[in-house]
PDB file of the backbone (N, CA, C, O) and the ligand in Angstrom, with CONECT records:
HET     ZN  A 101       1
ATOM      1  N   UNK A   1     174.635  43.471 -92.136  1.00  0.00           N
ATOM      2  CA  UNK A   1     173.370  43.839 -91.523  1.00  0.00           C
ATOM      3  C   UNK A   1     172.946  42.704 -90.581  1.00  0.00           C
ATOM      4  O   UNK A   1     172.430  41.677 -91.022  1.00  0.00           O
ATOM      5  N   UNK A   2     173.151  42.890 -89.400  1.00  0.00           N
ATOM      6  CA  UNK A   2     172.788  41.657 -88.484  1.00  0.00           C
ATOM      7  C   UNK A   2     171.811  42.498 -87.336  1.00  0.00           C
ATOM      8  O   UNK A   2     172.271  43.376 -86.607  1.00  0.00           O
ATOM      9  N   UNK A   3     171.046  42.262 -87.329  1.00  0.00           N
ATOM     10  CA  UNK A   3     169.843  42.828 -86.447  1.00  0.00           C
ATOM     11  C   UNK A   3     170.294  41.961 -84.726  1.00  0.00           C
ATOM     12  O   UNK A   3     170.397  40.762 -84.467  1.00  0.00           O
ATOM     13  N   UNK A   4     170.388  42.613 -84.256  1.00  0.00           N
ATOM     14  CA  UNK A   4     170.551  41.936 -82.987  1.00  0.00           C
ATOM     15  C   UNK A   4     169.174  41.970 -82.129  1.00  0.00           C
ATOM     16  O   UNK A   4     168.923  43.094 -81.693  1.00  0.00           O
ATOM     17  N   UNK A   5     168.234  40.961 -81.800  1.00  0.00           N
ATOM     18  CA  UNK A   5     167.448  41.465 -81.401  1.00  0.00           C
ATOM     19  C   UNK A   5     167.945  40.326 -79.604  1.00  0.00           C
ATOM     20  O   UNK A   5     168.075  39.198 -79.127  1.00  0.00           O
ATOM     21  N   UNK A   6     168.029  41.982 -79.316  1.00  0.00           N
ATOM     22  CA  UNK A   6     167.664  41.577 -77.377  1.00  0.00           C
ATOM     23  C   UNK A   6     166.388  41.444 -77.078  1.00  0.00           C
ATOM     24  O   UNK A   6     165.430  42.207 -77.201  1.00  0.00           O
ATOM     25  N   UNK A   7     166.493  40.456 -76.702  1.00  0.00           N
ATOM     26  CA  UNK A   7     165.209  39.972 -76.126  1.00  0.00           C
ATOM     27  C   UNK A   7     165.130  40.051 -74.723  1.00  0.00           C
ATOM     28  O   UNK A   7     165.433  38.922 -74.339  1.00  0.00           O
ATOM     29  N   UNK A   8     164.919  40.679 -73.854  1.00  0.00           N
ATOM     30  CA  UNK A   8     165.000  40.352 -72.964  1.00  0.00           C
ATOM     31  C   UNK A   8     163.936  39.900 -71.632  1.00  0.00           C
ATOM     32  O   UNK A   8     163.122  40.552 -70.978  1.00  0.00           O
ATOM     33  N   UNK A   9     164.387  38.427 -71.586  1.00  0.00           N
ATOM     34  CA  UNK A   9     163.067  37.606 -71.260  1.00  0.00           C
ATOM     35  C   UNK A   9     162.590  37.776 -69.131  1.00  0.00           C
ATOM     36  O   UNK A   9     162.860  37.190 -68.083  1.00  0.00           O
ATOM     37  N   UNK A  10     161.919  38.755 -69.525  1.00  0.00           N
ATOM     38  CA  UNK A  10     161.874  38.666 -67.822  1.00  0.00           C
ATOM     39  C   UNK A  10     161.327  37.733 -66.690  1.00  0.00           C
ATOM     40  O   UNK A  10     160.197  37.479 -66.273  1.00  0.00           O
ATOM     41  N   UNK A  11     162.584  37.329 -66.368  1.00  0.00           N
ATOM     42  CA  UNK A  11     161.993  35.550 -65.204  1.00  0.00           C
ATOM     43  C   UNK A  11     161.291  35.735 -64.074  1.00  0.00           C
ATOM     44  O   UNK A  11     161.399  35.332 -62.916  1.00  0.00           O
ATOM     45  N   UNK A  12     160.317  36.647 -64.840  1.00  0.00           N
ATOM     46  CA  UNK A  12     159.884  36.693 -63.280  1.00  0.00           C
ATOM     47  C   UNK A  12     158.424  36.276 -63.268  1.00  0.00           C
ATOM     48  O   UNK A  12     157.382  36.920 -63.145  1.00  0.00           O
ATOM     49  N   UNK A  13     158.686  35.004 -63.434  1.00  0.00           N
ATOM     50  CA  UNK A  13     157.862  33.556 -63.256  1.00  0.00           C
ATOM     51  C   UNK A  13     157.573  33.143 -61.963  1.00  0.00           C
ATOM     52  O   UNK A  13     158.303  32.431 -61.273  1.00  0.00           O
ATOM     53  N   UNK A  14     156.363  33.656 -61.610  1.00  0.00           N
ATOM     54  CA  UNK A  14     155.976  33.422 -60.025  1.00  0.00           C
ATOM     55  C   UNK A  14     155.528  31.904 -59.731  1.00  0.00           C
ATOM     56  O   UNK A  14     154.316  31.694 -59.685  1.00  0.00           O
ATOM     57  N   UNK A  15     156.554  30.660 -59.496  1.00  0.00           N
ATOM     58  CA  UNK A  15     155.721  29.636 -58.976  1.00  0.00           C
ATOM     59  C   UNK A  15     155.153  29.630 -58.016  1.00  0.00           C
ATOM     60  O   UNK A  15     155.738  29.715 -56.936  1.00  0.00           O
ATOM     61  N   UNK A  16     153.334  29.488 -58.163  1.00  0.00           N
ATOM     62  CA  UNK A  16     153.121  29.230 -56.852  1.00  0.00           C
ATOM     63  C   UNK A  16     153.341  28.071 -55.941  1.00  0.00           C
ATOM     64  O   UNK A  16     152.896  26.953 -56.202  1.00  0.00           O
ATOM     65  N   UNK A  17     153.976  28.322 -54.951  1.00  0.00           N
ATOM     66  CA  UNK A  17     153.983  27.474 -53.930  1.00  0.00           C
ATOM     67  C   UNK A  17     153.338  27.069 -53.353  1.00  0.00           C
ATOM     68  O   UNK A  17     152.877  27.892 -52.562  1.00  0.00           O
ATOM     69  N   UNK A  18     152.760  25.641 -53.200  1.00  0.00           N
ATOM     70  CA  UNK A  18     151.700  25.010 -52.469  1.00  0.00           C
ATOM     71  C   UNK A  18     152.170  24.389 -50.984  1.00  0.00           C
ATOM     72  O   UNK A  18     152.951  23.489 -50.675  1.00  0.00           O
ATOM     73  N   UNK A  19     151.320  25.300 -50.215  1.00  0.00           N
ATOM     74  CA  UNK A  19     151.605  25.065 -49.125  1.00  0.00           C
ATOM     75  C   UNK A  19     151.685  23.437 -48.412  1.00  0.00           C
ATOM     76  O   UNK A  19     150.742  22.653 -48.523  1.00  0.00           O
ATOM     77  N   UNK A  20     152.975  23.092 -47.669  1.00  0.00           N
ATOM     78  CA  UNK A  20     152.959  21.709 -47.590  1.00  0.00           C
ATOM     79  C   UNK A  20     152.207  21.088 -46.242  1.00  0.00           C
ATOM     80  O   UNK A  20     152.544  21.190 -45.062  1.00  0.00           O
ATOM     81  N   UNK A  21     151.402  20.609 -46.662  1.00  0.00           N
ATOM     82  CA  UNK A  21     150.766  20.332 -45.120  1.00  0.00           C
ATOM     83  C   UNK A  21     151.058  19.388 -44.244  1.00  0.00           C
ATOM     84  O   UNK A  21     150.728  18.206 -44.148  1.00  0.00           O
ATOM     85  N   UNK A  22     151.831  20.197 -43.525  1.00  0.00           N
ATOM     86  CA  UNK A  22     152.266  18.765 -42.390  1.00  0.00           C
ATOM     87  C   UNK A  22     151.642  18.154 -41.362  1.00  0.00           C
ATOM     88  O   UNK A  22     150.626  18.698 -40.928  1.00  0.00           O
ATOM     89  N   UNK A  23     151.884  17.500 -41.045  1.00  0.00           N
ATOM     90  CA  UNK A  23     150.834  16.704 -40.337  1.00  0.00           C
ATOM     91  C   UNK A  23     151.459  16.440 -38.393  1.00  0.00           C
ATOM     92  O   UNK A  23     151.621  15.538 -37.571  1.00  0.00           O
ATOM     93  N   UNK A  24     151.633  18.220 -38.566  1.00  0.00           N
ATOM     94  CA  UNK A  24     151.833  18.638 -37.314  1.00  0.00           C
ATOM     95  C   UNK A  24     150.618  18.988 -36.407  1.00  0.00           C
ATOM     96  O   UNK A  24     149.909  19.969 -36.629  1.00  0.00           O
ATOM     97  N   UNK A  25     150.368  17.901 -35.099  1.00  0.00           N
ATOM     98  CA  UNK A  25     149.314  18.497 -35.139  1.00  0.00           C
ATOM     99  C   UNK A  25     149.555  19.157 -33.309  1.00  0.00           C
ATOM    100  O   UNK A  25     150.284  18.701 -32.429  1.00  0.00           O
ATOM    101  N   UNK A  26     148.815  20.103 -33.282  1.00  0.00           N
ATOM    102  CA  UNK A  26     149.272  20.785 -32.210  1.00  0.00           C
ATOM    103  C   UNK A  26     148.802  20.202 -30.980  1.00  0.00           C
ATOM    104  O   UNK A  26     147.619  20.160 -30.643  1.00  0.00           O
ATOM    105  N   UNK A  27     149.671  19.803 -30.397  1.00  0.00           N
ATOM    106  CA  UNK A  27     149.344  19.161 -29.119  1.00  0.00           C
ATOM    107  C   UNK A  27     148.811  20.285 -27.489  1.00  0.00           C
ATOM    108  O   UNK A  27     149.462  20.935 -26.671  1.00  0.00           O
ATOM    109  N   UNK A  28     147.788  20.090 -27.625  1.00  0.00           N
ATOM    110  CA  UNK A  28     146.916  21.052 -26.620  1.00  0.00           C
ATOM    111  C   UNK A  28     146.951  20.465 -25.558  1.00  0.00           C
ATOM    112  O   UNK A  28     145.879  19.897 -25.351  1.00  0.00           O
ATOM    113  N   UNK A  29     147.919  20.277 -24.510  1.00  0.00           N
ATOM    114  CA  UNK A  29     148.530  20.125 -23.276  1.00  0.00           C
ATOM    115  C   UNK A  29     147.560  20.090 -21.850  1.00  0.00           C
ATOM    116  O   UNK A  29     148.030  19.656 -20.798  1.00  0.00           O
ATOM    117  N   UNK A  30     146.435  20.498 -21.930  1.00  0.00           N
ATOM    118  CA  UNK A  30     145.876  21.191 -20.924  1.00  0.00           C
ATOM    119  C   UNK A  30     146.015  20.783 -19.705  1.00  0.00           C
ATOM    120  O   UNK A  30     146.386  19.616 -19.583  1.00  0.00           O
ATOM    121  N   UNK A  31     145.889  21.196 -19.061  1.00  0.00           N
ATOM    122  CA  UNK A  31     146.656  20.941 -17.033  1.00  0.00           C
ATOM    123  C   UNK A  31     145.430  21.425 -16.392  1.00  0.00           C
ATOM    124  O   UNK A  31     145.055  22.589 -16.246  1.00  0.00           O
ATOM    125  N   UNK A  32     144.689  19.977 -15.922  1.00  0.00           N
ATOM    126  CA  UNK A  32     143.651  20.368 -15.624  1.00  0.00           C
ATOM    127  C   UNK A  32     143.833  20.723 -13.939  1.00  0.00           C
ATOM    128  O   UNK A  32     143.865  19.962 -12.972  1.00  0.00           O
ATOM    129  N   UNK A  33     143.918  21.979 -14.017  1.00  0.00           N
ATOM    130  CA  UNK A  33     144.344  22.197 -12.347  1.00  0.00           C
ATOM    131  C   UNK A  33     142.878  21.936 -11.736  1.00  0.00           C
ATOM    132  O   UNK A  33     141.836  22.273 -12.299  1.00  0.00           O
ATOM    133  N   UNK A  34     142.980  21.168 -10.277  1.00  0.00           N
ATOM    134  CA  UNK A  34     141.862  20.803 -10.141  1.00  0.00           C
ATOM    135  C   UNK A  34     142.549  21.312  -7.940  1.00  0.00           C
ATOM    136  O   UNK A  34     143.228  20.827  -7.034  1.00  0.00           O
ATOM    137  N   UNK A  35     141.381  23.023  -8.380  1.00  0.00           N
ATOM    138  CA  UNK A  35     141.343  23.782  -7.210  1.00  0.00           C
ATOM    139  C   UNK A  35     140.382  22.928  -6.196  1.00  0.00           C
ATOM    140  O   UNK A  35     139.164  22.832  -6.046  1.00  0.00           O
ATOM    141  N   UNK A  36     141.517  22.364  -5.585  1.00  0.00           N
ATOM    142  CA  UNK A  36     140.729  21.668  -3.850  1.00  0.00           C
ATOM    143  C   UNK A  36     141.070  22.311  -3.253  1.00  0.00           C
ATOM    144  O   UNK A  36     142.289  22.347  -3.086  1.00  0.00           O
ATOM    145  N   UNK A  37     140.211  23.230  -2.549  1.00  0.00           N
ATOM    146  CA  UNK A  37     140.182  24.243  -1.719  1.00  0.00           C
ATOM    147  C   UNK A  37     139.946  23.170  -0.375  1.00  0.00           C
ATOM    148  O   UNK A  37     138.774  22.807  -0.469  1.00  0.00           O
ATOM    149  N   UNK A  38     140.482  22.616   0.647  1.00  0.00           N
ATOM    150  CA  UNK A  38     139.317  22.069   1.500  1.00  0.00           C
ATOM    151  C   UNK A  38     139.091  22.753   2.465  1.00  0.00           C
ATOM    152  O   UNK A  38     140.070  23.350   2.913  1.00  0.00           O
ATOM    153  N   UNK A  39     137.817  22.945   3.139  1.00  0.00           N
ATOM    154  CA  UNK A  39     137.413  23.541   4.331  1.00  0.00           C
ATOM    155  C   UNK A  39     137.807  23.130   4.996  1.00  0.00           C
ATOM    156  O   UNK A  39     137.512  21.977   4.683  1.00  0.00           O
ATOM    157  N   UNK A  40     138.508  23.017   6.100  1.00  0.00           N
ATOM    158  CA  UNK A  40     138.999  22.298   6.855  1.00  0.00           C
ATOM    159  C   UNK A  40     138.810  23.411   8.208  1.00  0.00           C
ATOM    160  O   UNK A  40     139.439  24.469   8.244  1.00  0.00           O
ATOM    161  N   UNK A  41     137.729  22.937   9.426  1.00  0.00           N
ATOM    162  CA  UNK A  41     137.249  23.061  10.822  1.00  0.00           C
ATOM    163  C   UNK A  41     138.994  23.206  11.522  1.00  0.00           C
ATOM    164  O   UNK A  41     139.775  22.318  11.864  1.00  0.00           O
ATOM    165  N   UNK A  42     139.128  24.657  11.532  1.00  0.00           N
ATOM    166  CA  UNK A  42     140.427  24.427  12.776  1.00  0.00           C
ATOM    167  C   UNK A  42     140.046  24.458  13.713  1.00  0.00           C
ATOM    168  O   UNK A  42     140.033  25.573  14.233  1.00  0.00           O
ATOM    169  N   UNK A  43     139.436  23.150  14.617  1.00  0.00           N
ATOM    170  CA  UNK A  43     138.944  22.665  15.351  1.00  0.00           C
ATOM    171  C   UNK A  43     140.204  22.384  16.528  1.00  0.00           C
ATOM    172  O   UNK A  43     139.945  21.807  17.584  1.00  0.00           O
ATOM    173  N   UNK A  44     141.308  22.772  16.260  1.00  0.00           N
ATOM    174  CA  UNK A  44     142.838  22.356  17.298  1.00  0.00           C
ATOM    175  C   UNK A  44     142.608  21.448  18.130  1.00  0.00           C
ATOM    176  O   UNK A  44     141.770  20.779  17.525  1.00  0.00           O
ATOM    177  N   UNK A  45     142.782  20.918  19.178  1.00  0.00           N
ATOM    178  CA  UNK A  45     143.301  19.907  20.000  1.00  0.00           C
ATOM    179  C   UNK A  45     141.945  19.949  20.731  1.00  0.00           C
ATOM    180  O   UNK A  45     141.258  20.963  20.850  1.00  0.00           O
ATOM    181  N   UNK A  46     141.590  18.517  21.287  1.00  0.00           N
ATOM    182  CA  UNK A  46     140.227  18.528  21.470  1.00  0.00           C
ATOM    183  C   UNK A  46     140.640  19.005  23.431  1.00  0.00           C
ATOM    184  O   UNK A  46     141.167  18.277  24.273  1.00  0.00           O
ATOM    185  N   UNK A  47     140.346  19.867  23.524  1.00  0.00           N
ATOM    186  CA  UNK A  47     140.852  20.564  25.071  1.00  0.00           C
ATOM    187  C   UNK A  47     139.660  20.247  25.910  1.00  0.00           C
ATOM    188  O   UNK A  47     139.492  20.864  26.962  1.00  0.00           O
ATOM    189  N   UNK A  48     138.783  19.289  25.503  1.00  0.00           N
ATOM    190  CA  UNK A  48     137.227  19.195  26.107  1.00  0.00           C
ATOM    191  C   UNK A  48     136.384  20.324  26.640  1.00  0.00           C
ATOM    192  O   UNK A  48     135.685  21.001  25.886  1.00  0.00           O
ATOM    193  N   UNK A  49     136.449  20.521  27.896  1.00  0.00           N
ATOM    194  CA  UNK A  49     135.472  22.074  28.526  1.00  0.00           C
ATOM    195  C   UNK A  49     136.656  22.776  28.056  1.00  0.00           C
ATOM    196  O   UNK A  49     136.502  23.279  26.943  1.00  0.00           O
ATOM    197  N   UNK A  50     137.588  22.918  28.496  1.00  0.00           N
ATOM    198  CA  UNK A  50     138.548  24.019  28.348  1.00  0.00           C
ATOM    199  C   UNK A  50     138.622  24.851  27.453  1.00  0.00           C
ATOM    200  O   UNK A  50     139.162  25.952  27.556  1.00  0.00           O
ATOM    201  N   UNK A  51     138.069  24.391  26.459  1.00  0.00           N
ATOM    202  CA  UNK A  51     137.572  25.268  25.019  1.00  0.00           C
ATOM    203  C   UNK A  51     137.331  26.946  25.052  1.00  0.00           C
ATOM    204  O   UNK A  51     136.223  27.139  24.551  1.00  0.00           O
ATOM    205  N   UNK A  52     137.640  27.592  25.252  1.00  0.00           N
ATOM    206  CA  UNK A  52     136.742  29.507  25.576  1.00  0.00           C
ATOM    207  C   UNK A  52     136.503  29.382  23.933  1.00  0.00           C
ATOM    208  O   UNK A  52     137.042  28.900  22.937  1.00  0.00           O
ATOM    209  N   UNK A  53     135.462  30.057  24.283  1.00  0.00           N
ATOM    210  CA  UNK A  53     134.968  30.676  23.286  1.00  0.00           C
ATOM    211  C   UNK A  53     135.428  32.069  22.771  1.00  0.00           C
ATOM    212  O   UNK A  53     135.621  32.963  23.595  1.00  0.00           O
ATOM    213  N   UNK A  54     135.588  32.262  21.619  1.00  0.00           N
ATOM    214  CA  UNK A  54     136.414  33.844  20.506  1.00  0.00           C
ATOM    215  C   UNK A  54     135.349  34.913  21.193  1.00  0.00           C
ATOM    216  O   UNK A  54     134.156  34.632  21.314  1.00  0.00           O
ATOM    217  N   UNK A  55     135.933  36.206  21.641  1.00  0.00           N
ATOM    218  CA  UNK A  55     135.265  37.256  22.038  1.00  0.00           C
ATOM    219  C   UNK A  55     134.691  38.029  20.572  1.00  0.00           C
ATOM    220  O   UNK A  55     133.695  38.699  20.297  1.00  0.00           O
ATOM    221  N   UNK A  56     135.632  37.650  19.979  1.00  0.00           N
ATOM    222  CA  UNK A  56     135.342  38.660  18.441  1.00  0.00           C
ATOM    223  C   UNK A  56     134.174  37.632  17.993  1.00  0.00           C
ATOM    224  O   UNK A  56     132.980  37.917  18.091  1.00  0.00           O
ATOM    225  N   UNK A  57     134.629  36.478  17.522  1.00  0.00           N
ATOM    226  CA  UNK A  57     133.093  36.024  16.462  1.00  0.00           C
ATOM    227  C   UNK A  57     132.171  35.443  17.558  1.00  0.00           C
ATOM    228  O   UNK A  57     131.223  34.769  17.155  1.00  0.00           O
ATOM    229  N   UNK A  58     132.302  35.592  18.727  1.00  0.00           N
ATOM    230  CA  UNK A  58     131.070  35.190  19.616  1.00  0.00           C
ATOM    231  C   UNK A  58     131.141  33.730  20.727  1.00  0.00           C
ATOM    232  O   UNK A  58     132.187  33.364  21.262  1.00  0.00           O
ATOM    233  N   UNK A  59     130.113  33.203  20.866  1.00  0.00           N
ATOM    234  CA  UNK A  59     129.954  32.167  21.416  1.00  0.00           C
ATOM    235  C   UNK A  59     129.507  31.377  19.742  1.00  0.00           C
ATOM    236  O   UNK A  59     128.998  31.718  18.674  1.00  0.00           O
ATOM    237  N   UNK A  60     130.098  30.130  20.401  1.00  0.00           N
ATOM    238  CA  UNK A  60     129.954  29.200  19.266  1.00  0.00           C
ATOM    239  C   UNK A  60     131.315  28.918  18.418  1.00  0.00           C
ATOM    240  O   UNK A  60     131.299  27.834  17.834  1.00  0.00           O
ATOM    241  N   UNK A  61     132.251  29.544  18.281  1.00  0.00           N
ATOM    242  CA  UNK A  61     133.358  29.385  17.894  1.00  0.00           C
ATOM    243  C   UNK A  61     134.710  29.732  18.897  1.00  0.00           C
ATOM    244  O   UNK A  61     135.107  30.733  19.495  1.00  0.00           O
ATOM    245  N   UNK A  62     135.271  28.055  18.699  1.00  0.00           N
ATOM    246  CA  UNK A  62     136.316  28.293  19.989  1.00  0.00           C
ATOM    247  C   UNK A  62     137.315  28.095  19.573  1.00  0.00           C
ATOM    248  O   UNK A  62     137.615  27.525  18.524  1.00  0.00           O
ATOM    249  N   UNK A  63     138.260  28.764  20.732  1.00  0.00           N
ATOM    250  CA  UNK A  63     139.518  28.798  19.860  1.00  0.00           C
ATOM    251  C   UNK A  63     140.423  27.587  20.745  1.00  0.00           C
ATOM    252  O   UNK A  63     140.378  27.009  21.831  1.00  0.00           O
ATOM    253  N   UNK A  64     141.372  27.639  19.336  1.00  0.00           N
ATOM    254  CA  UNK A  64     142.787  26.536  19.213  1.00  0.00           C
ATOM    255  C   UNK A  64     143.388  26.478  20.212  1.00  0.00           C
ATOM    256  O   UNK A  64     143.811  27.585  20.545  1.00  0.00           O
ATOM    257  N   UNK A  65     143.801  25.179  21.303  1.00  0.00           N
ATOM    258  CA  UNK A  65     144.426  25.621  22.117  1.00  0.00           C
ATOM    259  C   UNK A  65     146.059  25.310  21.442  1.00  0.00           C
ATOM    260  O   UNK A  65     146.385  24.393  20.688  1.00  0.00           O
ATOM    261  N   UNK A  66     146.743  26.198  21.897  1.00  0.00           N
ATOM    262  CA  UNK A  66     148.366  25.676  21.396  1.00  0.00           C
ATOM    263  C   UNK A  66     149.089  25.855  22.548  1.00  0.00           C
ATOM    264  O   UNK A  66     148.592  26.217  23.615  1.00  0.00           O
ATOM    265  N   UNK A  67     150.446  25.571  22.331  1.00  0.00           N
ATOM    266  CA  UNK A  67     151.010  25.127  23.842  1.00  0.00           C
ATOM    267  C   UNK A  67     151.025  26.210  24.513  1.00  0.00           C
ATOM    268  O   UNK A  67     150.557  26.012  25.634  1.00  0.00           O
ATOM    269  N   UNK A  68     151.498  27.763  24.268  1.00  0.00           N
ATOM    270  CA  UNK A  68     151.237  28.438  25.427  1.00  0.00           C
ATOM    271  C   UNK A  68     149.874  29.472  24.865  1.00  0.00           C
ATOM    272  O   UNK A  68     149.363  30.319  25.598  1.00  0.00           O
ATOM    273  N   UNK A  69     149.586  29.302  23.948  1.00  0.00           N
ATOM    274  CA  UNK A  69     148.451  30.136  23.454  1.00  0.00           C
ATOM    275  C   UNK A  69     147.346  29.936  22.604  1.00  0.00           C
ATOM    276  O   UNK A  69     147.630  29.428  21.518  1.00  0.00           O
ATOM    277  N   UNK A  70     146.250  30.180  22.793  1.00  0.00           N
ATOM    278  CA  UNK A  70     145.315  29.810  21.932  1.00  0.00           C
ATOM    279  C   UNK A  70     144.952  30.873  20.870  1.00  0.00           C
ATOM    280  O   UNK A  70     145.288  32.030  21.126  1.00  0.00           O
ATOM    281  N   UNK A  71     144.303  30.621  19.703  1.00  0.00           N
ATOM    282  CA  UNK A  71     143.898  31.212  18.966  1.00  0.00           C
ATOM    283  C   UNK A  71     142.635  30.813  18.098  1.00  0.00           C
ATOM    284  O   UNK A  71     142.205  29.660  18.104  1.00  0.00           O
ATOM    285  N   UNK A  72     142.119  31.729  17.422  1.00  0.00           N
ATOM    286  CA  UNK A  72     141.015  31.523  17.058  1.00  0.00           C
ATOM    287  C   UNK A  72     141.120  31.475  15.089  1.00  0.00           C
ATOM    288  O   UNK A  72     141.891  32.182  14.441  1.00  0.00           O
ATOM    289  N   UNK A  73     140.040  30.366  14.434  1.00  0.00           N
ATOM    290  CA  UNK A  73     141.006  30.157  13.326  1.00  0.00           C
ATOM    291  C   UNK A  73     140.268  30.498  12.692  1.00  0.00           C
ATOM    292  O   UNK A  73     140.543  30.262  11.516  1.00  0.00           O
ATOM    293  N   UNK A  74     138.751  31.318  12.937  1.00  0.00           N
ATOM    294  CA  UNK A  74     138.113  32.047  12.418  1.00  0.00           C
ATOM    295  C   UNK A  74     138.460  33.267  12.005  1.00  0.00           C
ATOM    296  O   UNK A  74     138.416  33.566  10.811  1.00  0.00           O
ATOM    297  N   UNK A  75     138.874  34.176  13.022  1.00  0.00           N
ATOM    298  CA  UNK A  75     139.318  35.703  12.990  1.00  0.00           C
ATOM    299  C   UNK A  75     140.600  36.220  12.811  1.00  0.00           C
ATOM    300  O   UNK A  75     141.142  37.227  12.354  1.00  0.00           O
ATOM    301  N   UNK A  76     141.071  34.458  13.688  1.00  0.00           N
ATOM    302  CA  UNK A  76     142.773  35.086  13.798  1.00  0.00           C
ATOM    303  C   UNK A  76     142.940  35.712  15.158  1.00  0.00           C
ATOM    304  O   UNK A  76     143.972  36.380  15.232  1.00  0.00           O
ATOM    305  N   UNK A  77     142.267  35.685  16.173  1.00  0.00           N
ATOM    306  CA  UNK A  77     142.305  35.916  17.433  1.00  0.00           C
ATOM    307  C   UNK A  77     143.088  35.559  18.323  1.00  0.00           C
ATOM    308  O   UNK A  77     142.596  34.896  19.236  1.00  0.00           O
ATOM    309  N   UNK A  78     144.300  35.813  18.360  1.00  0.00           N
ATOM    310  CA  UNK A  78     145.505  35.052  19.713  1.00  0.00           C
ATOM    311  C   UNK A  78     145.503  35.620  21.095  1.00  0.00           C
ATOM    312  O   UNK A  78     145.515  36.819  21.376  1.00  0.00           O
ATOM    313  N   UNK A  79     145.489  34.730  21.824  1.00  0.00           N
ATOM    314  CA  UNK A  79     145.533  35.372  23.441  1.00  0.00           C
ATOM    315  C   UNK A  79     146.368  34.448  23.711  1.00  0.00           C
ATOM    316  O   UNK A  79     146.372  33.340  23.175  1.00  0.00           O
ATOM    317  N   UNK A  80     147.122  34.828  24.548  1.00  0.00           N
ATOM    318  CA  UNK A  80     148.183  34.237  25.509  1.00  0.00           C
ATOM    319  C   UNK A  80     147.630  33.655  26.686  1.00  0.00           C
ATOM    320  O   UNK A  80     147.115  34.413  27.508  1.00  0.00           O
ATOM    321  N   UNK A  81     147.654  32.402  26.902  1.00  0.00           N
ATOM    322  CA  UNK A  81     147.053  32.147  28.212  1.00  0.00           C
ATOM    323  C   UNK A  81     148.389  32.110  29.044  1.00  0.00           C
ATOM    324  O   UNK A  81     149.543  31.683  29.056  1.00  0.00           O
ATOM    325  N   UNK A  82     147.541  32.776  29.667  1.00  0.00           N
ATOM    326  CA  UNK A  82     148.367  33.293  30.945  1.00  0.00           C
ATOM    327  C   UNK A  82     147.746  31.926  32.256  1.00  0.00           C
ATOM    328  O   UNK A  82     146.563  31.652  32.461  1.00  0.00           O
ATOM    329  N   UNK A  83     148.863  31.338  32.894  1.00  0.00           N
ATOM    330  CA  UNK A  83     148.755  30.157  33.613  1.00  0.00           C
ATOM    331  C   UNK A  83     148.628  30.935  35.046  1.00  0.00           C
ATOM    332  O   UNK A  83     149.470  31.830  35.128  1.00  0.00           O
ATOM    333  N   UNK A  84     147.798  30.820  36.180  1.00  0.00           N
ATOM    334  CA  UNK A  84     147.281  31.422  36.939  1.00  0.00           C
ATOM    335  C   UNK A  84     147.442  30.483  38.260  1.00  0.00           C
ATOM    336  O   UNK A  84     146.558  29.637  38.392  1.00  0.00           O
ATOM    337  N   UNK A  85     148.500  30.528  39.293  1.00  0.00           N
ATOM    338  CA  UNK A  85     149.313  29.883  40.130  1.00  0.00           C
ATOM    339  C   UNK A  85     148.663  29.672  41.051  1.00  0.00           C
ATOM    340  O   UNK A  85     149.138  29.076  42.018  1.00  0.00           O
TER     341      UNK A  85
HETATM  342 ZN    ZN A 101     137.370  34.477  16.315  1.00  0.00          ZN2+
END
């Protein structure tokens, strides 16, 4: 007469795990973009009188002279100067 007793021991022994705290610390990078917009007067080549004034934004704003054409850096206004013999 031998009694067998199964026991059967269920391991299901939850250790809790303690979270390990590392001493990671998050490096917050920031890039301080620093928007310089500058205004900048396209004022072109100082042409003295020769200056015309932009038909589109008026009198008071003159346009760029460039080598064969001027333009205006307000509107975007290009005319061709035409050289007159
Ligand atoms: Zn203009």
């Amino acid at each position: 007469m031998a009694r067998e007793k199964h026991e059967e021991k269920k391991a299901g022994v939850k250790e809790k795990k303690k979270p390990k705290k590392t001493g990671k610390r998050e490096k917050s990078e920031k890039k301080h973009k620093s928007n310089r917009w500058k205004l900048y007067v396209v004022s072109g080549e100082k042409a003295g009188k020769k200056n015309k004034s932009c038909p589109k934004c008026g009198f008071g704003v003159f346009l760029a002279q460039h080598k064969d054409r001027i333009s205006c850096g307000t509107c975007g206004y290009t005319e061709s100067e035409i050289k007159k013999v």
